[in-house]
PDB file with SEQRES, HELIX, SHEET and CRYST1 records, atoms N, CA, C and O in Angstrom:
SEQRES   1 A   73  UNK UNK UNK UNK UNK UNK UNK UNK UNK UNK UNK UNK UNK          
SEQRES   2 A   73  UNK UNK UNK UNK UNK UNK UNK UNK UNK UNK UNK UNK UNK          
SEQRES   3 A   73  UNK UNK UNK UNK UNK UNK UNK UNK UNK UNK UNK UNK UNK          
SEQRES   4 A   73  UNK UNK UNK UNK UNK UNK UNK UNK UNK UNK UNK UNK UNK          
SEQRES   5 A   73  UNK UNK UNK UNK UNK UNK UNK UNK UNK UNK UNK UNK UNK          
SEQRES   6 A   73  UNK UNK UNK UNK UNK UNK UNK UNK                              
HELIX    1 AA1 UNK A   22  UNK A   36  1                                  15    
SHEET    1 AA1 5 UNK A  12  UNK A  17  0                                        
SHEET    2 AA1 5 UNK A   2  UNK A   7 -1                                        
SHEET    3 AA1 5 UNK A  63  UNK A  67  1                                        
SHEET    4 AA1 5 UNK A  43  UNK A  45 -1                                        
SHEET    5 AA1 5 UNK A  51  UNK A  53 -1                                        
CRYST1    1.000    1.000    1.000  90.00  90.00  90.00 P 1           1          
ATOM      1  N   UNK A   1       8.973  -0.152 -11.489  1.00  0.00           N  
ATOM      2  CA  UNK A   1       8.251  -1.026 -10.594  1.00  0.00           C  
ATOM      3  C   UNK A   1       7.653  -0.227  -9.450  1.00  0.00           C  
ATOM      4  O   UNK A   1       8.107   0.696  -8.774  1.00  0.00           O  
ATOM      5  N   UNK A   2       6.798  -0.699  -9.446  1.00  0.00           N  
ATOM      6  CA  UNK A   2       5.443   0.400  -8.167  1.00  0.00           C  
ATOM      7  C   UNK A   2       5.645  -0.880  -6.818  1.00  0.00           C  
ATOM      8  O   UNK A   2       5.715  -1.938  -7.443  1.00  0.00           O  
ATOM      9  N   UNK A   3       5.740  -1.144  -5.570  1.00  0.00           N  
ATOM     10  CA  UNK A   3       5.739  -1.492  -4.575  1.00  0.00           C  
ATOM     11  C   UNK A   3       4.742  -1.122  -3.650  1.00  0.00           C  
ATOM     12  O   UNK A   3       4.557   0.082  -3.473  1.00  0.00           O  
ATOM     13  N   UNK A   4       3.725  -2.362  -2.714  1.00  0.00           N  
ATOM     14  CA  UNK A   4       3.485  -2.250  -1.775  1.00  0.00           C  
ATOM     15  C   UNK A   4       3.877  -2.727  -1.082  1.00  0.00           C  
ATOM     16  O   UNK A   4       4.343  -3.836  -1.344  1.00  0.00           O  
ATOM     17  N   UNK A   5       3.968  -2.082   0.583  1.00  0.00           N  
ATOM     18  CA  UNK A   5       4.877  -2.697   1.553  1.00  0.00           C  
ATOM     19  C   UNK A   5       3.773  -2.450   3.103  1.00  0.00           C  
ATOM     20  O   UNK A   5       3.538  -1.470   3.809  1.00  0.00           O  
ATOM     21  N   UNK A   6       3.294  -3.961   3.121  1.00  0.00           N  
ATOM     22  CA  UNK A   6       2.644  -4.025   4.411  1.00  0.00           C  
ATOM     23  C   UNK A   6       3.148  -4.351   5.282  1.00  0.00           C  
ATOM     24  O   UNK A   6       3.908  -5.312   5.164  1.00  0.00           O  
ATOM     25  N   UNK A   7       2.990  -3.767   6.486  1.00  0.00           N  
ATOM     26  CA  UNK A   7       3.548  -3.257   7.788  1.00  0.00           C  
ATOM     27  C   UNK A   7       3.073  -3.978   8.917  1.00  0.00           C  
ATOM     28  O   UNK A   7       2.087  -3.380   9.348  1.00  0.00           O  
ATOM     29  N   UNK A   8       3.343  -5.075   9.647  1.00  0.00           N  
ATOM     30  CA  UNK A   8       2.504  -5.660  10.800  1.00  0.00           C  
ATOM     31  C   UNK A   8       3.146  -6.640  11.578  1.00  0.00           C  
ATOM     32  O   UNK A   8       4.090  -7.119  10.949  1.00  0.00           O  
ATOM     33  N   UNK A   9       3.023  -7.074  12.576  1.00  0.00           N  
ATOM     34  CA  UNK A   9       3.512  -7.807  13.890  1.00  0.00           C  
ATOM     35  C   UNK A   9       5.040  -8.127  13.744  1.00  0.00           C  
ATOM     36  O   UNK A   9       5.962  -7.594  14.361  1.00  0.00           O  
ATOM     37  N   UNK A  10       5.133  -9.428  12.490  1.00  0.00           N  
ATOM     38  CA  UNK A  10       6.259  -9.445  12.059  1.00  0.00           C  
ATOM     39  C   UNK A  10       6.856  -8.999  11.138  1.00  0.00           C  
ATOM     40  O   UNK A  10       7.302  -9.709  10.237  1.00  0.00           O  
ATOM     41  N   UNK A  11       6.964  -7.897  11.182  1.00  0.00           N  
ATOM     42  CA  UNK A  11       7.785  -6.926   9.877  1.00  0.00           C  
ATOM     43  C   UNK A  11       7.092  -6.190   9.109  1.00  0.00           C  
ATOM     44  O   UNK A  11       6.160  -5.415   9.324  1.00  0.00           O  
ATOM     45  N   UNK A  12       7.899  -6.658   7.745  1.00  0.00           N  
ATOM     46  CA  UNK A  12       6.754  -5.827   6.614  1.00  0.00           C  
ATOM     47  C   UNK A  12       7.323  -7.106   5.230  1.00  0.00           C  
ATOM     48  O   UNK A  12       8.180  -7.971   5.050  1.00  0.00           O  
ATOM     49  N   UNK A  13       6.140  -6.444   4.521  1.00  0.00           N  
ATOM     50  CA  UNK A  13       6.207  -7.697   3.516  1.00  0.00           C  
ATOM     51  C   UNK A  13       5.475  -6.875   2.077  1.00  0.00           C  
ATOM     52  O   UNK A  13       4.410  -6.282   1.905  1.00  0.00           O  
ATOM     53  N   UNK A  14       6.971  -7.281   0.958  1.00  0.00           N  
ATOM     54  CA  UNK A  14       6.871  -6.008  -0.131  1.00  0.00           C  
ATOM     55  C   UNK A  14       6.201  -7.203  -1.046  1.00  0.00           C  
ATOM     56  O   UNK A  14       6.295  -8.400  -0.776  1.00  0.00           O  
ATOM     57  N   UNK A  15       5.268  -6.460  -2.567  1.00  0.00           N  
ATOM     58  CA  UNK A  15       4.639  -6.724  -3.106  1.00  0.00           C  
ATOM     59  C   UNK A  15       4.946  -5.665  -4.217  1.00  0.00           C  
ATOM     60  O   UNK A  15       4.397  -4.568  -4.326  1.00  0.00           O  
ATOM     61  N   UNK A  16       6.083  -6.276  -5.157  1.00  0.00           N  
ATOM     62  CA  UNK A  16       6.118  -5.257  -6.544  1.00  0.00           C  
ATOM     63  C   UNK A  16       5.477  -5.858  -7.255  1.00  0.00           C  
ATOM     64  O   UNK A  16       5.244  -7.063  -7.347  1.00  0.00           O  
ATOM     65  N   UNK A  17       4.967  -4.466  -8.136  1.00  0.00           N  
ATOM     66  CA  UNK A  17       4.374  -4.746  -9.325  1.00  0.00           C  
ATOM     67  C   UNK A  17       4.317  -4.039 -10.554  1.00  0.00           C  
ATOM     68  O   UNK A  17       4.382  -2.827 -10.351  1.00  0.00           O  
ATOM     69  N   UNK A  18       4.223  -4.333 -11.724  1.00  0.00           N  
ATOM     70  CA  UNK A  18       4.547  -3.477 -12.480  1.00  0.00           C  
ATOM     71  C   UNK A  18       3.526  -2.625 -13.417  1.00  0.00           C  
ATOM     72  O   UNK A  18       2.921  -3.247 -14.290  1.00  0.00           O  
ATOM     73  N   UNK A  19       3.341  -1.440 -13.295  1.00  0.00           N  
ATOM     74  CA  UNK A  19       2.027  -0.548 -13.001  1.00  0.00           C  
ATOM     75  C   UNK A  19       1.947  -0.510 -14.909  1.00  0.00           C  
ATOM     76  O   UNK A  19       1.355   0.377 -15.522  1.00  0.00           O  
ATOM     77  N   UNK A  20       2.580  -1.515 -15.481  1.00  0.00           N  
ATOM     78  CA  UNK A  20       2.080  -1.330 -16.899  1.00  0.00           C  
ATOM     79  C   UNK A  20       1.430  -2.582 -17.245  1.00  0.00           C  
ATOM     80  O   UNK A  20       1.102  -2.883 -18.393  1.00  0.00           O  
ATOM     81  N   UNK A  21       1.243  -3.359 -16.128  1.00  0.00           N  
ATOM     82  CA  UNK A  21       1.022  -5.213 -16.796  1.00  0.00           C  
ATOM     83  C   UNK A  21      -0.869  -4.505 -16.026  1.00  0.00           C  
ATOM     84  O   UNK A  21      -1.037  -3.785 -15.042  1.00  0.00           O  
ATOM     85  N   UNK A  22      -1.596  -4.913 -16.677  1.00  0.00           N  
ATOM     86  CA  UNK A  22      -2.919  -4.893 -16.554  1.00  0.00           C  
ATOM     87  C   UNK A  22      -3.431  -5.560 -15.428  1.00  0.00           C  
ATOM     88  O   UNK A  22      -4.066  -5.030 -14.516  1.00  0.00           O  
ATOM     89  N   UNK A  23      -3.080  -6.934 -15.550  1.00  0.00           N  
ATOM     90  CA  UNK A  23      -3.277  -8.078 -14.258  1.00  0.00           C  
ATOM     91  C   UNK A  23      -2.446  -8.176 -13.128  1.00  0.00           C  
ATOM     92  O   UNK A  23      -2.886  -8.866 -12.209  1.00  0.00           O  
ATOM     93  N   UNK A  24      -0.819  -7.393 -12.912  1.00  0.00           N  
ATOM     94  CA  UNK A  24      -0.625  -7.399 -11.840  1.00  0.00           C  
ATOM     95  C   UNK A  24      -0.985  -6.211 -11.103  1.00  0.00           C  
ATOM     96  O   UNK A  24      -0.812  -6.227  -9.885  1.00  0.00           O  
ATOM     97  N   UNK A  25      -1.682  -4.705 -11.917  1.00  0.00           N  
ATOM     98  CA  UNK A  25      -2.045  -3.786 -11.441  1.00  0.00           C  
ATOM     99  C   UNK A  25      -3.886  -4.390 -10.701  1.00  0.00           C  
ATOM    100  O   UNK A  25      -4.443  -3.769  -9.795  1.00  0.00           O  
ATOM    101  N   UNK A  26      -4.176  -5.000 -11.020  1.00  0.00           N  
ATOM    102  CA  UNK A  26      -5.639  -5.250 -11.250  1.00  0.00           C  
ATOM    103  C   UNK A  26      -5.385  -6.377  -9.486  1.00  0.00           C  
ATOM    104  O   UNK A  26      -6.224  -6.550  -8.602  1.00  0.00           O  
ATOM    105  N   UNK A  27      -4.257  -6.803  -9.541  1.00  0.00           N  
ATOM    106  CA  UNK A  27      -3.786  -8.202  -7.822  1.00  0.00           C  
ATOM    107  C   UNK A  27      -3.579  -6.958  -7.481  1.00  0.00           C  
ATOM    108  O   UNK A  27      -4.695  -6.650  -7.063  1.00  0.00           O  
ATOM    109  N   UNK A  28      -2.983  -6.115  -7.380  1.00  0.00           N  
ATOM    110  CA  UNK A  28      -2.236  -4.906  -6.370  1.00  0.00           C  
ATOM    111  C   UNK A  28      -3.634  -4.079  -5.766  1.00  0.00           C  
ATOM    112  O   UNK A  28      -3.849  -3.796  -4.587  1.00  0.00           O  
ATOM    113  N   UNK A  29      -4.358  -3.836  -6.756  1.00  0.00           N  
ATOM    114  CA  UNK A  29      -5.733  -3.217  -6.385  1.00  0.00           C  
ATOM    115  C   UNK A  29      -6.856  -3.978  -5.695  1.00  0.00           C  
ATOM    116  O   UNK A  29      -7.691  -3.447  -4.963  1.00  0.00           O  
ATOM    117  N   UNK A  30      -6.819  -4.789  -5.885  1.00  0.00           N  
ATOM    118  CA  UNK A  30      -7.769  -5.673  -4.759  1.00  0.00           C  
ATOM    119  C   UNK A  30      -6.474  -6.091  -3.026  1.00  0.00           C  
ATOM    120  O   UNK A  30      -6.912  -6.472  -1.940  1.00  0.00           O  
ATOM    121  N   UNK A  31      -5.376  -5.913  -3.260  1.00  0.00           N  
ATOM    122  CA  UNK A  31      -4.666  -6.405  -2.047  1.00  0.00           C  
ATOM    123  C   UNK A  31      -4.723  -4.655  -1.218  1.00  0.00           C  
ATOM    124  O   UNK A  31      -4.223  -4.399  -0.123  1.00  0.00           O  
ATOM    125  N   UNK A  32      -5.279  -3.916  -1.890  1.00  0.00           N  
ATOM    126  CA  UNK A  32      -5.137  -2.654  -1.660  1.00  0.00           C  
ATOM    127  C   UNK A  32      -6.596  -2.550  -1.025  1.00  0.00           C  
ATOM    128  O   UNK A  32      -6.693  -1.926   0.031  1.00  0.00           O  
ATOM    129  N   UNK A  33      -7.506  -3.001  -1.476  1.00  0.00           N  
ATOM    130  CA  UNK A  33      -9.030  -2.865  -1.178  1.00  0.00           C  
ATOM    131  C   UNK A  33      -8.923  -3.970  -0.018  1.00  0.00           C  
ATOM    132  O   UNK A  33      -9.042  -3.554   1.134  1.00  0.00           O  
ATOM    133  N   UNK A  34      -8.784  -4.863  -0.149  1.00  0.00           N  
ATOM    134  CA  UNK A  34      -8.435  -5.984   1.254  1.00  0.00           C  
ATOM    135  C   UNK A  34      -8.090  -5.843   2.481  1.00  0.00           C  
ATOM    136  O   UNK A  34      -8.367  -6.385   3.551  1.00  0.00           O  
ATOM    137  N   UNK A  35      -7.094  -4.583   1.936  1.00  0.00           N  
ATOM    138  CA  UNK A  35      -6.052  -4.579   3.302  1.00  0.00           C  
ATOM    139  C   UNK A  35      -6.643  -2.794   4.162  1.00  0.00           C  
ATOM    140  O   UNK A  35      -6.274  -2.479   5.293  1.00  0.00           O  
ATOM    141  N   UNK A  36      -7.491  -1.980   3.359  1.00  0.00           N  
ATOM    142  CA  UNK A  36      -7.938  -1.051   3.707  1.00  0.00           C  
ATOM    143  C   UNK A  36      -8.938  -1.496   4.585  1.00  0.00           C  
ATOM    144  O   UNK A  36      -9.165  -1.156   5.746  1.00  0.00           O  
ATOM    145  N   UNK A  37      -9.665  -2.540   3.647  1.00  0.00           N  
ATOM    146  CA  UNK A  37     -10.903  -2.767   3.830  1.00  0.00           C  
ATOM    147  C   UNK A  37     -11.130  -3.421   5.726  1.00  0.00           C  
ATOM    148  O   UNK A  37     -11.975  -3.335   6.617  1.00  0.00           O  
ATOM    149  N   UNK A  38      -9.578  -4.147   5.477  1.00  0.00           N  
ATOM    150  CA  UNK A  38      -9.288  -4.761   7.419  1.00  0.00           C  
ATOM    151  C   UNK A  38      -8.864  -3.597   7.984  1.00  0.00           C  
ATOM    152  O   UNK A  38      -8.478  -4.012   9.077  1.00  0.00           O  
ATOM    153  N   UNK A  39      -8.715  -2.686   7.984  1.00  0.00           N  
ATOM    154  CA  UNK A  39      -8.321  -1.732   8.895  1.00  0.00           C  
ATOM    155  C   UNK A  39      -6.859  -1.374   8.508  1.00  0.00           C  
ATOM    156  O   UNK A  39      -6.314  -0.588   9.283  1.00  0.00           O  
ATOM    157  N   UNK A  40      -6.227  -1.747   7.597  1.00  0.00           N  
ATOM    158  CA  UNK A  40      -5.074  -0.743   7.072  1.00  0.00           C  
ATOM    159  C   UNK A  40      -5.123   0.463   6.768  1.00  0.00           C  
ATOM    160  O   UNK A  40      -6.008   0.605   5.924  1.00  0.00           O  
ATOM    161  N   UNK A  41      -4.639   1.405   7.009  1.00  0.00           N  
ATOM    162  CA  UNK A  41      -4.001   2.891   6.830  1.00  0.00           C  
ATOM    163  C   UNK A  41      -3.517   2.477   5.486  1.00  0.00           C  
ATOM    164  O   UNK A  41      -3.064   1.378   5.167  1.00  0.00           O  
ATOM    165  N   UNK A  42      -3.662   3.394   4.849  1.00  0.00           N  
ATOM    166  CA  UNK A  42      -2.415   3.229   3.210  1.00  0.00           C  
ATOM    167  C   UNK A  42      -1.784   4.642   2.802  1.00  0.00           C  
ATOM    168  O   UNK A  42      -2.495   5.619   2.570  1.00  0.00           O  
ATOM    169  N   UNK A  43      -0.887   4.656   2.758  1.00  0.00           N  
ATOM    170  CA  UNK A  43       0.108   5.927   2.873  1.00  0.00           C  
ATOM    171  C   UNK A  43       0.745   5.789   1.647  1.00  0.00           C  
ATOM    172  O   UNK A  43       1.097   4.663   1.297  1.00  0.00           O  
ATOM    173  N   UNK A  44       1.015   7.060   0.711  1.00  0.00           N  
ATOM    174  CA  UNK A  44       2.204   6.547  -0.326  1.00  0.00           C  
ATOM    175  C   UNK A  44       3.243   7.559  -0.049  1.00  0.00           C  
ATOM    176  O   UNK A  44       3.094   8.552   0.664  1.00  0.00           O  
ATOM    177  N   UNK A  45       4.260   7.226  -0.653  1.00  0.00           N  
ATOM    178  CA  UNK A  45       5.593   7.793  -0.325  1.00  0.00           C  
ATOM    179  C   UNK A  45       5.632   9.120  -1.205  1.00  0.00           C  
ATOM    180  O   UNK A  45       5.043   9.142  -2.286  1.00  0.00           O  
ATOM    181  N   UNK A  46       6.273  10.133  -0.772  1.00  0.00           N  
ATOM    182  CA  UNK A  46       6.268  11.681  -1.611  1.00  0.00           C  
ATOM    183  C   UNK A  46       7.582  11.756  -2.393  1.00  0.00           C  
ATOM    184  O   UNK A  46       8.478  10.918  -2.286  1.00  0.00           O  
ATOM    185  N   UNK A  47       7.610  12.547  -2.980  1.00  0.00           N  
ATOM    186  CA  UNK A  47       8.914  13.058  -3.877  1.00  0.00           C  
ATOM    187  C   UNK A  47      10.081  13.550  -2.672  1.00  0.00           C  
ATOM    188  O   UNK A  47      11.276  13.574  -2.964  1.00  0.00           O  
ATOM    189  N   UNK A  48       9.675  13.868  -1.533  1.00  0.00           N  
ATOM    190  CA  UNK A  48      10.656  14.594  -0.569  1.00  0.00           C  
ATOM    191  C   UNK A  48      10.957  13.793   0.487  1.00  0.00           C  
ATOM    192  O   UNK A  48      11.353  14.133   1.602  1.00  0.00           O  
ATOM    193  N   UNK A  49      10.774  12.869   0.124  1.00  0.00           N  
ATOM    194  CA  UNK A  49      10.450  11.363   1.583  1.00  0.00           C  
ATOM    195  C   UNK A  49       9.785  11.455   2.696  1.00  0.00           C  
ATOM    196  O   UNK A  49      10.231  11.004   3.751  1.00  0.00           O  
ATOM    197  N   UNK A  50       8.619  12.059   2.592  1.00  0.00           N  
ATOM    198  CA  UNK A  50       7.421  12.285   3.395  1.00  0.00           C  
ATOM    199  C   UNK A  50       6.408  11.142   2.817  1.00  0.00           C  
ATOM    200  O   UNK A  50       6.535  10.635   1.702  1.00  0.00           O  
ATOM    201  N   UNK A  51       5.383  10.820   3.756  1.00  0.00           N  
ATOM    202  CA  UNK A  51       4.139   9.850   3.522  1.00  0.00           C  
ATOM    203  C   UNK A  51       2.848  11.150   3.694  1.00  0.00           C  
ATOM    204  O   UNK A  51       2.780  12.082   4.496  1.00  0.00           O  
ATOM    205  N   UNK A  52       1.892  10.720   2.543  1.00  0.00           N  
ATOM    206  CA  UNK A  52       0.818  11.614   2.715  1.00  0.00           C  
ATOM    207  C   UNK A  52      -0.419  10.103   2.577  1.00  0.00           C  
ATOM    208  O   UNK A  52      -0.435   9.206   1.733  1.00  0.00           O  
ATOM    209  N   UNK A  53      -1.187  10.300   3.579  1.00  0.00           N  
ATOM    210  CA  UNK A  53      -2.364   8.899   3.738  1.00  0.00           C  
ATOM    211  C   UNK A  53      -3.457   9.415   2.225  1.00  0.00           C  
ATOM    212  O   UNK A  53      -3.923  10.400   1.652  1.00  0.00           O  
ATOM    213  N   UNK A  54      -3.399   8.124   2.187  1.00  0.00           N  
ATOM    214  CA  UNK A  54      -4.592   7.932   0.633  1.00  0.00           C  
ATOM    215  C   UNK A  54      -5.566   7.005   1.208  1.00  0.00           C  
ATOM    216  O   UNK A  54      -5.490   6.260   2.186  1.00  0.00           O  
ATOM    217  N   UNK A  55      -6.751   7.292   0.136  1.00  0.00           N  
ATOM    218  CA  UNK A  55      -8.045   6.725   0.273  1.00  0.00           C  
ATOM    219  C   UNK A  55      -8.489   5.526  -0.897  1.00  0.00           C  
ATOM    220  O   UNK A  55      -9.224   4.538  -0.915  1.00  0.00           O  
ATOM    221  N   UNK A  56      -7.527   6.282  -1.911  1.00  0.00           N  
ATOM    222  CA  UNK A  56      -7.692   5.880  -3.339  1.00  0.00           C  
ATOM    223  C   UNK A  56      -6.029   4.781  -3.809  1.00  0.00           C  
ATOM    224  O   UNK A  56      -4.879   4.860  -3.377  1.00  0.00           O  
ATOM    225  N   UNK A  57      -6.666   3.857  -4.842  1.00  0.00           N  
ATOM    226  CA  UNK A  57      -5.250   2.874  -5.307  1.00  0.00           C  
ATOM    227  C   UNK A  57      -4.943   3.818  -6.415  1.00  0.00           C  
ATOM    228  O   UNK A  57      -5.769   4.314  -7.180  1.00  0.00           O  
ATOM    229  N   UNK A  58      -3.412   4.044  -6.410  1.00  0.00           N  
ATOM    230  CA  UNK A  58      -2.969   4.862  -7.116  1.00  0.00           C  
ATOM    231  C   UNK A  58      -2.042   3.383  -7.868  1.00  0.00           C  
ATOM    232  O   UNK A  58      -1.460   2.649  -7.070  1.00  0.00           O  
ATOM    233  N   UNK A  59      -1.982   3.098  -9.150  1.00  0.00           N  
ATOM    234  CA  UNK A  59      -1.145   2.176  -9.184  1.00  0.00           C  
ATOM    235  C   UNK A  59       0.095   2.818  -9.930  1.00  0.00           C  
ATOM    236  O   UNK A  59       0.912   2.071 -10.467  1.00  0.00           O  
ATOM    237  N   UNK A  60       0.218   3.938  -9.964  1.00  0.00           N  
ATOM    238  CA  UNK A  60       1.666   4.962 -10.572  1.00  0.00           C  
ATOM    239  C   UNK A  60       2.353   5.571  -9.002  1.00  0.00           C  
ATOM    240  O   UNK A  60       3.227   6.426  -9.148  1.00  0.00           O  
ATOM    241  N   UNK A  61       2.090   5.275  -7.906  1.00  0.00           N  
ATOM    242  CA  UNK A  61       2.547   5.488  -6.954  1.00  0.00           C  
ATOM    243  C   UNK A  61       4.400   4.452  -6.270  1.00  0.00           C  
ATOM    244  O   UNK A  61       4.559   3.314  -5.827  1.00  0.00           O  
ATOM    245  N   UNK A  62       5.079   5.241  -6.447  1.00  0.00           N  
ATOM    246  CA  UNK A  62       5.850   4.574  -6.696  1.00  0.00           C  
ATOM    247  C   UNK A  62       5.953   3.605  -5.088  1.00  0.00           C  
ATOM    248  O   UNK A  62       6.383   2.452  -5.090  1.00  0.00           O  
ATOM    249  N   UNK A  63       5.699   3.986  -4.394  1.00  0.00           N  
ATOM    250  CA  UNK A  63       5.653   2.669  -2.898  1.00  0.00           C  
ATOM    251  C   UNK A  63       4.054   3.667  -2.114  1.00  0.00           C  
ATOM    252  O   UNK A  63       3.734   4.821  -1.829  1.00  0.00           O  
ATOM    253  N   UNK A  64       3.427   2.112  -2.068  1.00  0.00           N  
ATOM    254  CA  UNK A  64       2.370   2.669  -1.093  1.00  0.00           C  
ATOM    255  C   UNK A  64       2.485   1.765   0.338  1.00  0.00           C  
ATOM    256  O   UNK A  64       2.898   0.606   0.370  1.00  0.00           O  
ATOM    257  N   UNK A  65       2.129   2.378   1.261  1.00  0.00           N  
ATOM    258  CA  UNK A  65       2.636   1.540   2.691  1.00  0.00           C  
ATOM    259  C   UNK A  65       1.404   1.710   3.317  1.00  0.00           C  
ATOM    260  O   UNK A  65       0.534   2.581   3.285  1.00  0.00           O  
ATOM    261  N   UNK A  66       1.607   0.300   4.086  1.00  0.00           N  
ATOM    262  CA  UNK A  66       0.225   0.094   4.630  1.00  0.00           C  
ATOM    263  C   UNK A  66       0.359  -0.407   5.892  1.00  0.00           C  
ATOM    264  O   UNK A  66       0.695  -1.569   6.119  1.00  0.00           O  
ATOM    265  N   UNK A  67       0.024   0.708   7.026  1.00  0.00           N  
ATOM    266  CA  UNK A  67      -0.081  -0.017   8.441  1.00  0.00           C  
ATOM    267  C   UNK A  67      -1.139   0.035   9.106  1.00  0.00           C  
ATOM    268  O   UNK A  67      -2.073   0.837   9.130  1.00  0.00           O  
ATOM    269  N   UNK A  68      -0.718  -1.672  10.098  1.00  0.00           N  
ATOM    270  CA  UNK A  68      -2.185  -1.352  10.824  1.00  0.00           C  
ATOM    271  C   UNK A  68      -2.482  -0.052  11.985  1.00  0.00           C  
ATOM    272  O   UNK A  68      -1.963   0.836  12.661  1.00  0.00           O  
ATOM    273  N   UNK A  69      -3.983  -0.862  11.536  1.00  0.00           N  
ATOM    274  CA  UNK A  69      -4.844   0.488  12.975  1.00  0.00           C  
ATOM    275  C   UNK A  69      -4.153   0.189  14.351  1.00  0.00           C  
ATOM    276  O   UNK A  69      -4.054  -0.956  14.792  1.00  0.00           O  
ATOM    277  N   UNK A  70      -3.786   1.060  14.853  1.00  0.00           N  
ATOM    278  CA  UNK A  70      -3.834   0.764  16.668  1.00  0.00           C  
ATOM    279  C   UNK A  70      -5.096   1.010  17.718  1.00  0.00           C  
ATOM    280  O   UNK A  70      -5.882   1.951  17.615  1.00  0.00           O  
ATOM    281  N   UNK A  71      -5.131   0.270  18.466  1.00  0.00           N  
ATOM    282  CA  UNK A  71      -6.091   0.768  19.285  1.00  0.00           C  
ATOM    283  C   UNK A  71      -5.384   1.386  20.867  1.00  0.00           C  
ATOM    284  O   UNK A  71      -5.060   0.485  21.642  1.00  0.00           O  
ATOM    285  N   UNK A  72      -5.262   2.120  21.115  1.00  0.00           N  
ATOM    286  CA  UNK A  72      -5.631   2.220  22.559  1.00  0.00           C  
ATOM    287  C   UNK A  72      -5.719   1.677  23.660  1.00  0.00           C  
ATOM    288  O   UNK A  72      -6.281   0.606  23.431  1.00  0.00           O  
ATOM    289  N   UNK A  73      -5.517   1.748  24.687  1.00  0.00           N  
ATOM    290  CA  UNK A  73      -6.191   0.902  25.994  1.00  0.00           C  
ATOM    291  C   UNK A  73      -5.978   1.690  27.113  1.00  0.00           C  
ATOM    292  O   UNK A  73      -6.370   1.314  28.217  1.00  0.00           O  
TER     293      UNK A  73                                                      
END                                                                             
């Protein structure tokens, strides 16, 4: 099972899916384009428990995390 886990005000909120079913890879990739597309960061998790930021939906990524932008003031 591949996991996304979005990150915001109140908490975070996971979204597995299973990167062999066609149609839940196909919901994961548009919630992925959605949530970039508002200003999410999307990060996936490394083999060494480091985050490296992505541009691209990887749906063999075993957790991709997604937080929002901050601004400044």
């Amino acid at each position: 099972m591949a996991t996304q886990i979005v990150m915001d005000h109140s908490g975070d909120t996971r979204h597995a899916f299973d990167p062999l079913d066609a149609k839940a890879v196909a919901k994961a990739e548009k919630r992925f384009k959605d949530l970039t597309g508002a200003g999410f960061i999307a990060a996936e998790r490394t083999a060494d428990g480091e985050s490296r930021r992505v541009s691209a939906f990887n749906p063999m990524a075993e957790e991709t995390l997604f937080f929002p932008r901050l601004a400044g003031g």
